[in-house]
C-alpha positions as CSV (number, residue, x, y, z in Angstrom):
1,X,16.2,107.0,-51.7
2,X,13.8,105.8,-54.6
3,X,14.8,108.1,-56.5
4,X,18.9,106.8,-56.1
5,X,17.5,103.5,-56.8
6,X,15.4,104.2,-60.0
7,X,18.3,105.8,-61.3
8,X,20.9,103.3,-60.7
9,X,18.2,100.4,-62.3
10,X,17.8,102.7,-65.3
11,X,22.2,103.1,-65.7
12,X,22.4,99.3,-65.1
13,X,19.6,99.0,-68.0
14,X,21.6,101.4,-70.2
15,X,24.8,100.0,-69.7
16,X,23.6,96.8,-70.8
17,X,22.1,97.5,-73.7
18,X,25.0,99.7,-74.8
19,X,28.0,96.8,-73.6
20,X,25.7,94.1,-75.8
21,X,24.2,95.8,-78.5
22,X,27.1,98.3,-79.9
23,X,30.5,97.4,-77.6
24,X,30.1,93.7,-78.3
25,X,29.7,94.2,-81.8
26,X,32.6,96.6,-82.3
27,X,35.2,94.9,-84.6
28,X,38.4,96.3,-83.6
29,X,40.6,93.6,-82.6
30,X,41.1,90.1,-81.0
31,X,42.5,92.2,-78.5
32,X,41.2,95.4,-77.7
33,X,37.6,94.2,-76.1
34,X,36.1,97.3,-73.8
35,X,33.8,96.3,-71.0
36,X,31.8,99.8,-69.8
37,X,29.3,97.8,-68.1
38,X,31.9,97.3,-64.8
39,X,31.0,100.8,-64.5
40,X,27.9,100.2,-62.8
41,X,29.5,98.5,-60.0
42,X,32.2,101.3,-60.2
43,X,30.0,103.8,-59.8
44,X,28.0,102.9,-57.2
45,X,27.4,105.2,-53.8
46,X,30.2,104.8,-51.2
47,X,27.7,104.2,-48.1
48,X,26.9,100.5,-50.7
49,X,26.8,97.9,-47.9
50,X,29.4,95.3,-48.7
51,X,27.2,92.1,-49.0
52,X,24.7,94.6,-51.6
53,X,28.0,95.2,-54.0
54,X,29.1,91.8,-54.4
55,X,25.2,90.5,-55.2
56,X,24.9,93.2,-57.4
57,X,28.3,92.0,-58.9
58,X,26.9,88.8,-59.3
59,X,23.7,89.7,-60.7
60,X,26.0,91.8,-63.0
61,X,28.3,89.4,-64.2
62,X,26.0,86.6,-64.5
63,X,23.5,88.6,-66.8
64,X,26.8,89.7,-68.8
65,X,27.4,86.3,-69.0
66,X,23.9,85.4,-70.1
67,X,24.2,87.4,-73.3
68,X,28.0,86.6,-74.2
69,X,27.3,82.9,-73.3
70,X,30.8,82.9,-71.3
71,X,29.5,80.3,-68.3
72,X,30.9,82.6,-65.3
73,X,34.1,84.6,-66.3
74,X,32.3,87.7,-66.4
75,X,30.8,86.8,-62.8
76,X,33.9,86.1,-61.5
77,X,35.8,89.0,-62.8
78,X,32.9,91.2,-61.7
79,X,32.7,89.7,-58.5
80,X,36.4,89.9,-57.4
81,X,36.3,93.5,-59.0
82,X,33.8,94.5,-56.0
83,X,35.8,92.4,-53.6
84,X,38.7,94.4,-53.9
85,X,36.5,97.6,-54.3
86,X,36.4,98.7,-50.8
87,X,40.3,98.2,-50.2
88,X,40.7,100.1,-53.2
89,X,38.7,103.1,-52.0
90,X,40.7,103.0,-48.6
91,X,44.2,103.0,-50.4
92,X,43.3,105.9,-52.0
93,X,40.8,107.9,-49.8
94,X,41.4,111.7,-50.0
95,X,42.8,113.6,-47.4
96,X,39.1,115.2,-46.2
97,X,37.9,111.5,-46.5
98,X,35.2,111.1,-48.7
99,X,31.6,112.9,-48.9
100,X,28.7,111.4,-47.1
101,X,26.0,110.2,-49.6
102,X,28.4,110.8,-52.6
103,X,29.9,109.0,-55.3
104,X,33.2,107.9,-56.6
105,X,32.7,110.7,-59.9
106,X,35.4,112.6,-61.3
107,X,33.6,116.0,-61.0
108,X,33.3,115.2,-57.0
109,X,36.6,113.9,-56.5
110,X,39.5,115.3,-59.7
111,X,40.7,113.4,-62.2
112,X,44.0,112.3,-60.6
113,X,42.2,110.2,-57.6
114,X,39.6,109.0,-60.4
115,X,42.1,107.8,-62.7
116,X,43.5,105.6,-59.8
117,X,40.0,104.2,-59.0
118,X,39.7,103.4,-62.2
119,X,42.8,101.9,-63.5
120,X,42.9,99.5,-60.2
121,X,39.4,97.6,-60.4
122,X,39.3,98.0,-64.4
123,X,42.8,96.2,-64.5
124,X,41.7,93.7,-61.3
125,X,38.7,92.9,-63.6
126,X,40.1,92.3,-67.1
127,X,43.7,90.2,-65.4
128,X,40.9,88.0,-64.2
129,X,38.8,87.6,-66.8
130,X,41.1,87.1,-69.6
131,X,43.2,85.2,-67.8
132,X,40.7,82.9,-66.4
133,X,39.3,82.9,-70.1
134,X,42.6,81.4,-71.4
135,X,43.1,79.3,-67.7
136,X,47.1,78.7,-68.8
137,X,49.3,80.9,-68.4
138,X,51.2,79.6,-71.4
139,X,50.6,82.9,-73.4
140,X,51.4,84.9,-70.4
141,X,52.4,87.7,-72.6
142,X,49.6,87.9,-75.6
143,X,47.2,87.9,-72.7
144,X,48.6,90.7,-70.7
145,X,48.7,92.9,-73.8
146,X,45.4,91.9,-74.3
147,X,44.4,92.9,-70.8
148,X,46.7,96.3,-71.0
149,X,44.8,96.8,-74.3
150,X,41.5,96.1,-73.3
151,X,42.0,97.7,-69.7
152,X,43.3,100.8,-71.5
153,X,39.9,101.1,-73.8
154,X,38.0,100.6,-70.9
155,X,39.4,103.5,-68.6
156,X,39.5,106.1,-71.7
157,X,35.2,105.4,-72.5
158,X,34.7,105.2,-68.7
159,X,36.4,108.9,-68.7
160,X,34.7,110.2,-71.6
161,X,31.0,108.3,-69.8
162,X,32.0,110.8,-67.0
163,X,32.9,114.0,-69.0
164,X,29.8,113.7,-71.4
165,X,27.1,112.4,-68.9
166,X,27.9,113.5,-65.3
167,X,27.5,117.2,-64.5
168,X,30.0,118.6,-62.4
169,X,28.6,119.8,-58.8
170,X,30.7,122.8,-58.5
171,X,33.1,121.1,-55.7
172,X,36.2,118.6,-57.5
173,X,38.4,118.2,-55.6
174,X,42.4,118.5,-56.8
């Protein structure tokens, strides 16, 4: 149990530190803007009581917001993004169910059911944000291609997180 919990303060730490000092600072358009620190609310253990994931999407968001001085969005977005987390994980819940005491990896659970975890609450999180960012829907279009675009760059360095950090435990499931 402390052990979970020291590990899951240190990945919050180094998610941090690597969405504000290199993904903020990446220059590679207006519109493709990758937010990998979702992935600590993503990632968390399936057992996470409700009311601890959306304070811990707060607390999230708001410190996200602290450094990218955005007054809320990313609170919001990170909020709703836990919100919907546990519908999510029932639509999609594999035919054994899920593992006790495991979590939503893509060594534990294949890449097909993964890539649907992903690409739900990633997209949930940046249609929020950006369009709360813009709050008009007057450049519907720019902003969904911004979304798709951002949303896209998320999911492929959340894949790459998992293939490069996270050791397979011998039992994916197809």
């Amino acid at each position: 149990m402390i052990n979970r919990l020291f590990r899951n303060i240190l990945f919050f730490i180094i998610l941090l530190l690597v969405q504000v000092l290199i993904l903020d600072n990446l220059q590679i358009s207006s519109y493709a803007v990758p937010f990998l620190y979702i992935l600590f609310i993503l990632m968390l253990p399936f057992e996470t009581p409700g009311w601890l994931l959306l304070i811990l999407a707060f607390f999230t968001g708001f410190v996200m917001d602290l450094f990218q001085h955005t007054y809320g969005f990313h609170t919001a977005a990170t909020v709703l993004m836990a919100w919907f987390r546990p519908g999510v994980l029932k639509l999609i819940i594999p035919q054994d169910g899920y593992v006790p005491n495991s979590e939503p990896r893509i060594h534990h659970y294949g890449f097909a059911w993964f890539m649907k975890y992903i690409v739900i609450l990633v997209f949930i999180h940046h249609a929020f944000l950006f369009y709360f960012e813009v709050f008009s829907f007057h450049h519907f279009f720019t902003t969904l291609f911004r979304v798709i675009i951002s949303a896209l760059f998320t999911v492929f360095l959340i894949i790459l997180s998992q293939f490069s950090v996270h050791k397979s435990k011998g039992f994916a499931r197809g």
